[in-house]
C-alpha positions in Angstrom: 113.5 100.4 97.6 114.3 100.4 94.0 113.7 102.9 91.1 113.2 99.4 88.8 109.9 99.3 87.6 109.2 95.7 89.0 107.0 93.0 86.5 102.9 93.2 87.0 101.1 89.9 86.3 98.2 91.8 84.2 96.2 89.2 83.5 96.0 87.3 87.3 94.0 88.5 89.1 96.0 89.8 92.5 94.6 90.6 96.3 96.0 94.1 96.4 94.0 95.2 92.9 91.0 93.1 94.0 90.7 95.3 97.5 91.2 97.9 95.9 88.6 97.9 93.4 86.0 97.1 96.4 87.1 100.3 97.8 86.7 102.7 95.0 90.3 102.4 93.9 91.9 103.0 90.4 94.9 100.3 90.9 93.2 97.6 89.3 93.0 95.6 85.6 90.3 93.9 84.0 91.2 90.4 85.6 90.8 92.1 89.3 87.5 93.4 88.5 86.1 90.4 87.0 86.7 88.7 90.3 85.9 91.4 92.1 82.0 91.7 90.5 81.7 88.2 90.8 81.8 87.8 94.5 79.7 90.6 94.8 77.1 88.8 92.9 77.6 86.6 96.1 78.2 89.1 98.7 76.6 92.4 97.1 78.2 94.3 100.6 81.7 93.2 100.0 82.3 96.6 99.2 81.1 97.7 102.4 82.8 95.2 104.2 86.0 95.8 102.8 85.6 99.5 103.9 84.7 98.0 107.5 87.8 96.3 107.5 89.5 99.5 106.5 87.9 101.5 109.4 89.2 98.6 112.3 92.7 99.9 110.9 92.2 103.4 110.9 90.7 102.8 114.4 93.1 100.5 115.4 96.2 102.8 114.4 94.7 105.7 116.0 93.9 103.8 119.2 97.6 102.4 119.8 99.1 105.7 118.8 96.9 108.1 120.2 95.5 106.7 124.1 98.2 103.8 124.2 101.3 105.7 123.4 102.9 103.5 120.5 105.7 105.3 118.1 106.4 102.7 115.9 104.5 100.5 113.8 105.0 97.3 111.4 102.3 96.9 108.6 102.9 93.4 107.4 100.8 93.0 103.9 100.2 97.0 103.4 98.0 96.8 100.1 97.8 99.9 97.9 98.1 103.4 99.0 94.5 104.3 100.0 93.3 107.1 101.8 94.2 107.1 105.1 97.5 104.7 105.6 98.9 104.2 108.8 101.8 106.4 109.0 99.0 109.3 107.7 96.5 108.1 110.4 99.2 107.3 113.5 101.4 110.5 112.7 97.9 112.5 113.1 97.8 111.6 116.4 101.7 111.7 117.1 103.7 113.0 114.5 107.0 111.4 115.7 106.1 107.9 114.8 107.8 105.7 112.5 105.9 103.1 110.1 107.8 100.5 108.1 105.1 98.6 105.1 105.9 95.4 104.2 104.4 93.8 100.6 105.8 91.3 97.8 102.9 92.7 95.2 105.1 93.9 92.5 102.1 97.4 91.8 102.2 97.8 95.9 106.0 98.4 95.0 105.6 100.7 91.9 102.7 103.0 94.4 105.3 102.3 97.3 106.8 105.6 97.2 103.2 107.7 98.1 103.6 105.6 101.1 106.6 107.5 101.6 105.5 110.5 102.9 105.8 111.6 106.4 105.6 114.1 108.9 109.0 115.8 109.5 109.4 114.4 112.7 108.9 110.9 111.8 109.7 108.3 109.6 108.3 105.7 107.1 110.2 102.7 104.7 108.6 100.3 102.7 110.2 96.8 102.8 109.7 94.5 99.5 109.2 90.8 101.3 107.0 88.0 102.0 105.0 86.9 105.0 107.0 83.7 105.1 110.3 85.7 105.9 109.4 86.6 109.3 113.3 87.2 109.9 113.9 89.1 107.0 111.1 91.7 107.5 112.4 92.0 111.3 116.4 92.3 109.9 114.8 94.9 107.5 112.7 97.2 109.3 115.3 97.4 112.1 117.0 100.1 110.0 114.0 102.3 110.7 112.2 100.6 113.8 114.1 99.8 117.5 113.5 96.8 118.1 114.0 97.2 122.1 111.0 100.2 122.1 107.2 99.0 121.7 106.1 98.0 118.4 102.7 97.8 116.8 102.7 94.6 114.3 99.9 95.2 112.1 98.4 91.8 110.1 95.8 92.7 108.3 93.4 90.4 106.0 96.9 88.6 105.2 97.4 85.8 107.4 94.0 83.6 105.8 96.7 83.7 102.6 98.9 81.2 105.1 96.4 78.4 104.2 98.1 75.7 106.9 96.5 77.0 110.1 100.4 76.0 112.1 102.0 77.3 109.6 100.6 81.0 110.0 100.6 80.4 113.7 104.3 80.2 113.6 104.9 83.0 111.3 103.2 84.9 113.8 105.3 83.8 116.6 108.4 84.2 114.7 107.2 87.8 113.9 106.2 88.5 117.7 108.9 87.1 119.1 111.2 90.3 118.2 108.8 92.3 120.0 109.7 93.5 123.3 107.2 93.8 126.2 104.8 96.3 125.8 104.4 95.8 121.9 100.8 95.4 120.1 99.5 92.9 117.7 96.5 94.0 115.6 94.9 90.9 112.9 92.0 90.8 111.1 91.1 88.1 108.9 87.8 86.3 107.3 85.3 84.4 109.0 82.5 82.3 107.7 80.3 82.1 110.7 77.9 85.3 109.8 77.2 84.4 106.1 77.1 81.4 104.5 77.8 82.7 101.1 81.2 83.6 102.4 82.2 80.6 101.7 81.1 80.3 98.2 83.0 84.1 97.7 86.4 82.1 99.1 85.5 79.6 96.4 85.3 82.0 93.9 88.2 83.4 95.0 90.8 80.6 95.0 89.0 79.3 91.8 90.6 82.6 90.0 92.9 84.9 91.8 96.7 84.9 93.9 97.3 84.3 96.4 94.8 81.7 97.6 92.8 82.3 101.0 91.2 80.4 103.4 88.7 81.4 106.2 88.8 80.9 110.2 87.1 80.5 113.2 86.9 83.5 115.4 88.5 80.6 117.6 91.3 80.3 115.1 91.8 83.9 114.8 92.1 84.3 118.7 94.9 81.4 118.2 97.0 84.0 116.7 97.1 85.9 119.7 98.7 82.9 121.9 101.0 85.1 124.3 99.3 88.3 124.1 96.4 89.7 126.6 93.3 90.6 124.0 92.3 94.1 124.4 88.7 94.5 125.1 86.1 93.8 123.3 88.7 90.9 122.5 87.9 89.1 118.5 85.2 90.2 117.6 83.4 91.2 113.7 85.6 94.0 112.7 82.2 97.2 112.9 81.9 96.0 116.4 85.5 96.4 117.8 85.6 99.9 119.5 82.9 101.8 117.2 82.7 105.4 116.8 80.0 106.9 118.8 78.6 108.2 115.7 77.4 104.7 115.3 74.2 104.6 116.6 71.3 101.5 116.2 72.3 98.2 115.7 75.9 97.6 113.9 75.3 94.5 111.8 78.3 92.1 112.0 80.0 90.8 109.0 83.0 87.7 108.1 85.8 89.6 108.9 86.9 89.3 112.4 89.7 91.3 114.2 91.7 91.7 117.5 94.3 93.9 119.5 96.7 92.5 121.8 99.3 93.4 124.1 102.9 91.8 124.7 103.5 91.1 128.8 
């Protein structure tokens, strides 16, 4: 990483700030928030989904390092420092694991070093690079991560941004394919088969902010996993996979659907 302060677009609106915003955040400009309060004029619980989407990673995280023994994780398209991040969440459970986060946002880079932090016996880096350089992010985060050990490849809410459906299907494969057996993949990603003003919050979207997005299937979204055995409850709407027993009554879905798989 360096101590450059890189450029930030202030007036494009960007996915990071926009997120951000949703979840209570103070990373964000006038541009992100416009965007922002416009889909929620659509979706008035995209706040609340966006926190959903939060929780399948904190749950996910904790899951893979705590009851399926995982010490090193990937976190392809990290977003802002939030509450919460995955080395905070897996290193609670096992404080020897190592986290390497992977953005191209030019503020994800200026916040990068609170991602930084880490328990004394583990280890996190933060890897400036796109998506679309699967073999770069795997030639970089094999400084901190060993590649012939299990690895948690965490893709989440970023590969809808791949707008050619084979195209993100390779980058995953690319990705996956330096994972050794035993590894995990964990993607979430937008839907539009619960709401049908989902779609009208993607047109929004691409109308005004970077990068563009498109939404899946749940069939699609399953695609991704091609090669891995699904972990129950398999893809399903992100407040139903594995929900804390807290939860009680009916859990409402919502247009964000997410998976966890393992590598044979």
């Amino acid at each position: 990483m360096t101590d450059e302060t890189p450029a930030i677009q202030h007036d494009v609106p960007q996915t990071a700030r926009i997120w951000n915003y949703w979840l209570g955040g103070k990373d964000h400009f006038p541009v992100d928030r416009q965007v922002g309060d416009d889909i929620l004029k659509v979706i008035p619980d995209m706040a609340l989904m966006a926190r959903a989407t939060r929780d399948f990673l904190k749950r996910a995280v904790h899951h893979l390092a705590a009851d399926l023994g995982v010490r090193q994780f990937l976190d392809v398209g990290t977003g802002l420092p939030t509450a919460d991040n995955v080395h905070q969440v897996a290193q609670r459970a096992a404080p020897s694991v190592r986290v390497v986060y992977v953005d191209n946002d030019p503020l994800v880079l200026a916040h990068a070093r609170a991602l930084l932090t880490s328990s004394r016996e583990g280890r996190t880096a933060y890897l400036d690079a796109d998506l679309r350089e699967p073999e770069r992010i795997i030639a970089g985060a094999a400084d901190t991560l060993d590649f012939e050990q299990p690895v948690a490849l965490l893709l989440m809410g970023i590969l809808g941004h791949i707008t050619d459906y084979d195209e993100a299907r390779a980058i995953v494969r690319r990705l996956t394919a330096a994972l050794p057996s035993g590894s995990y993949l964990a993607v979430y990603d937008a839907t539009n088969v619960v709401d049908p003003a989902t779609a009208k919050a993607a047109e929004i979207w691409n109308a005004s902010a970077e990068p563009p997005y498109v939404l899946r299937s749940p069939a699609q979204i399953e695609g991704f996993f091609e090669g891995f055995e699904l972990l129950p409850p398999g893809v399903v709407s992100c407040p139903l996979w594995h929900p804390p027993a807290a939860d009680i009554g009916e859990i409402t879905p919502i247009d964000e659907f997410c998976g966890v798989g393992r590598k044979p």
